[in-house]
N, C-alpha and C positions, 0 to 999 in steps of 0.2 A: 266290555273292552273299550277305551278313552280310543277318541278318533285322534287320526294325527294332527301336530298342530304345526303349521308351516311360517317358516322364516318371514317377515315381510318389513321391508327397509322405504323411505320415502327421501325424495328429494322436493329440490326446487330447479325447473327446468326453464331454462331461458333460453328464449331463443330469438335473438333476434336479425334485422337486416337494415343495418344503419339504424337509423331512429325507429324502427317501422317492428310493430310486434308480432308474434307468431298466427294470431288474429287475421292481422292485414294481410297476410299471404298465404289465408286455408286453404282455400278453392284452389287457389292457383298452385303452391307448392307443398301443402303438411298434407292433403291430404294424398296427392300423389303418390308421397312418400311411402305412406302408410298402405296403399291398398293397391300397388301395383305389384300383383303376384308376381311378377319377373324379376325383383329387385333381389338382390343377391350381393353381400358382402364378401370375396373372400380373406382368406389371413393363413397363408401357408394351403396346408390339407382342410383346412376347415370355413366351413359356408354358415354365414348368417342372415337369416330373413325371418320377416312376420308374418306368422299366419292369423285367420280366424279375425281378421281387424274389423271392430266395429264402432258406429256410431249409437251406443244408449243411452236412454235417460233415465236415470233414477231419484227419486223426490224431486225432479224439477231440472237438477242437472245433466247437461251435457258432459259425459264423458266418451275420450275417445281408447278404444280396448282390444286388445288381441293378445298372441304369446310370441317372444321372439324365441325362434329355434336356432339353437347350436350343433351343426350337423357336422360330423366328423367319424375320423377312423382309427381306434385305437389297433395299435398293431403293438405286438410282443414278440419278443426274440428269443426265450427262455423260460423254461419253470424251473421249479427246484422240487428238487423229489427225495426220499428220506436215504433210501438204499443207493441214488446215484449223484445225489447231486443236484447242481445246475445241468440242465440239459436242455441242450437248443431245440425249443422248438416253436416257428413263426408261425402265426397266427394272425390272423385282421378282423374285426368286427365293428359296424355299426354300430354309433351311439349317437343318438338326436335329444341332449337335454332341453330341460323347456323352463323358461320364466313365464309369469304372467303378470301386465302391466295395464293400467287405469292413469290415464292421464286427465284430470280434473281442468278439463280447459278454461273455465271462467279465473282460475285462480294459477293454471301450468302449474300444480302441484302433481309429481308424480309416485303412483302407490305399484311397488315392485314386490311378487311373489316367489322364489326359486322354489318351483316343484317337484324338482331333482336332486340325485348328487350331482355334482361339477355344473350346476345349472349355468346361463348365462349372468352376468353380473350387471349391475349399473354401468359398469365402463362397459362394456362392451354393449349392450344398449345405448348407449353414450355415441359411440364411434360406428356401429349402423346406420343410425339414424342420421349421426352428419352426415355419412357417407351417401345417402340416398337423397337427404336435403340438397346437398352440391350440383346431385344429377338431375333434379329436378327443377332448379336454380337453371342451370344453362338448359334443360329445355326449355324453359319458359322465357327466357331470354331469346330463344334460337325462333320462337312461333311468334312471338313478340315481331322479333326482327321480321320475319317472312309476309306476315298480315301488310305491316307497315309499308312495305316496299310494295307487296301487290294493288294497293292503294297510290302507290306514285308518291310516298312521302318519303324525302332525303331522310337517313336515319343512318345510324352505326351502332356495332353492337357496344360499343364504348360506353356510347349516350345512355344508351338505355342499361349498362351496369350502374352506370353511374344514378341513374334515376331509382335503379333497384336493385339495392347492393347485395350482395354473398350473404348467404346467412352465417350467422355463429350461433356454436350452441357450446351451452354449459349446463351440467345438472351438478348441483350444492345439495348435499347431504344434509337432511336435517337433521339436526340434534336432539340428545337429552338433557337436561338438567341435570341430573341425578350423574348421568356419565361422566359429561365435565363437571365437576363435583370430585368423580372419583379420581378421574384419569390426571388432572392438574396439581391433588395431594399425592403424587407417584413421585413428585418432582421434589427432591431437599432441598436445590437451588433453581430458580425459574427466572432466567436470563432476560427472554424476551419474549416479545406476542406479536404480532402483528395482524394486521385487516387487508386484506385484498379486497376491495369491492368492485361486485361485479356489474354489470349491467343491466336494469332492469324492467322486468314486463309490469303492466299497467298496475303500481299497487305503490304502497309508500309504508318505511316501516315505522312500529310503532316508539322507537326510541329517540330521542329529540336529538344527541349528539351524532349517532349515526344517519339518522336522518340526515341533519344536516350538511353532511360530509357526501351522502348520497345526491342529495341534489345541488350540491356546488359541482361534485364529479361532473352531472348531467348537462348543466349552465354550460362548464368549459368545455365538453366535447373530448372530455378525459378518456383513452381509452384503457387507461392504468392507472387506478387512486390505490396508495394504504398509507396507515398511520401503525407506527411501528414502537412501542414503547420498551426501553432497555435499560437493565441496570444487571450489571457483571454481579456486584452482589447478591441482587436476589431482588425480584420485584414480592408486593405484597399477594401475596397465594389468594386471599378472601377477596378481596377488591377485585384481581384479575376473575374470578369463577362467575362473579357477579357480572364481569365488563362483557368477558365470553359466553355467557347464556342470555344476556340481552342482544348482541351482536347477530348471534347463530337463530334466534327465537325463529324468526320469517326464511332461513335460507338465502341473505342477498351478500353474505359477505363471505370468504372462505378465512379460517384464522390457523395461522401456524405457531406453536409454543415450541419452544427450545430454551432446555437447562440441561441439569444432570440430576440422576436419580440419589440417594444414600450411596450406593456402590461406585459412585462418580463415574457409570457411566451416560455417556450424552443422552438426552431422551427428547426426543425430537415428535411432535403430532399435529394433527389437522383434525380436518371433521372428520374424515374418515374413521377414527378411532375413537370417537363421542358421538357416532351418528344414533341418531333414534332408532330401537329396534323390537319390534313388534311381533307376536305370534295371532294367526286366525285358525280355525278350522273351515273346512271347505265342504257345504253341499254337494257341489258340483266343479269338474275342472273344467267347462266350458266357459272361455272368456268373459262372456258377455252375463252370463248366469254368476261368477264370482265376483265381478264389477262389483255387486250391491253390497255384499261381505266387506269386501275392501272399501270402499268408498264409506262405509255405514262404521268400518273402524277407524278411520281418516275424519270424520264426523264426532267420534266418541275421544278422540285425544286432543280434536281442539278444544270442545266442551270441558276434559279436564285442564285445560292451561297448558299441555304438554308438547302442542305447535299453535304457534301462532301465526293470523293470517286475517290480512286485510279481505274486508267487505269487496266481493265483485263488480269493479266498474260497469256503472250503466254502457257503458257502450262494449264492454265484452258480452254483458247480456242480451242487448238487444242484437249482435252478430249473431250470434248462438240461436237465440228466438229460432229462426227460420230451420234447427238443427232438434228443437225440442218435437219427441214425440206426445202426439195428438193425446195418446189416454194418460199420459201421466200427465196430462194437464188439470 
């Protein structure tokens, strides 16, 4: 009997605070975020938080790893029965789905598993996480402020945002090749494309045009670039497949296509719908124990060309250093 083989989708996770990368503010706020069992998302009836967060290392790297759970209540008003029908009858049951995530800190590539049905999604890992960044953001502003004053130093909580600004986070889906390939020949006419670029953590991509468009962004203190190319006609399908799998390669740009399909209806996309997508089978559902499955398939798709990803800056490594365990050295 074939074991199961589980969904598994990757981004690129940015996070940052003014100029300042998600590095710069470990100790003080990512990791709070992550391993303060109290932390609690809600959204209507239902509770999101991490469990099981850990610090490992595998071949060398730091990764950081746990499962976010989606705790909630499905309730029913009715079943349907053959001899009566619809017939009311309410019901409530618990249901706690579960993802599992590897976040690859030298490089904030993030490796996502749903081990469920209705598992939690990338967005909603997305919006956790700000949400507990935020709160961990003004405490560290609020302890900040308290030190400062107990010491007799003039200070306002103003100053010290302004020194240590609000985090933001974005996670960019990465893509496939092979996808946008498909998903761009869907289009009979292909109106338009454009690039969003987003902001980004210590790394630089490997394409010389967006490159450069990325660190002009950065020069002027942009906190919104894109470059939008359009023709009512029809732009050329081969050229764009080529422009958008260079663009998407690293995860640093988000791109939207809008045309119409044969059927003339509109066909509108993003990464979301050419994102890279992956299946593993699983030894074990213990976070910290599937890290090495994940990370070791995250390893075998950049060695085929299939993501691409800059060399880890010496000074993301040397942070981390103090976080690498002893025997895997």
């Amino acid at each position: 009997m074939s074991k199961r083989q589980y969904p598994v989708e990757m981004a690129n996770l940015v996070c940052k605070f003014g100029d300042k990368n998600l590095l710069d503010y470990f100790e003080e706020i990512i990791v709070p975020a992550f391993f303060d069992k109290e932390m609690l998302r809600r959204y209507g009836d239902t509770k999101y938080f991490f469990e099981k967060v850990e610090l490992v290392t595998v071949e060398g790297r730091v990764l950081l790893v746990g499962r976010i759970i989606k705790d909630m209540i499905l309730e029913r008003e009715q079943v349907y029965s053959r001899g009566e029908g619809l017939v009311p009858d309410h019901d409530e049951l618990q249901s706690s789905p579960s993802s599992i995530f590897v976040l690859i800190l030298d490089v904030h590539r993030l490796v996502f598993l749903k081990e469920t049905r209705f598992a939690p999604t990338l967005d909603n890992f997305k919006s956790t996480l700000e949400s507990f960044l935020k709160i961990k953001h003004k405490a560290f502003i609020d302890s900040k402020y308290n030190e400062l004053k107990a010491v007799g130093e003039k200070v306002t909580k103003k100053r010290l945002i302004l020194e240590n600004f609000p985090p933001s986070l974005e996670l960019i889906p990465l893509t496939s090749a092979q996808s946008i390939d498909d998903f761009v020949r869907q289009y009979d006419v292909l109106r338009s494309v454009s690039y969003k670029f987003a902001d980004r953590n210590d790394e630089h991509d490997n394409e010389g045009f967006f490159e450069a468009v990325q660190r002009q962004k950065d020069e002027v203190g942009s906190k919104k670039t894109e470059v939008k190319h359009s023709n009512p006609e029809g732009l050329n399908k081969e050229s764009v497949i080529e422009e958008v799998q260079a663009a998407t390669e690293q995860g640093n740009q988000t791109v939207t296509l809008v045309g119409k399909d044969s059927s003339g209806t509109v066909l509108r996309g993003d990464n979301t719908d050419f994102q890279l997508k992956t299946f593993v089978e699983l030894v074990s559902h213990t976070p910290a124990v599937a890290a090495t499955t994940l990370f070791r398939k995250f390893i075998q798709l950049v060695g085929d060309g299939l993501i691409g990803v800059s060399t880890p800056p010496r000074r993301a490594t040397e942070k981390l250093s103090f976080y690498r365990s002893a025997e895997d050295e």
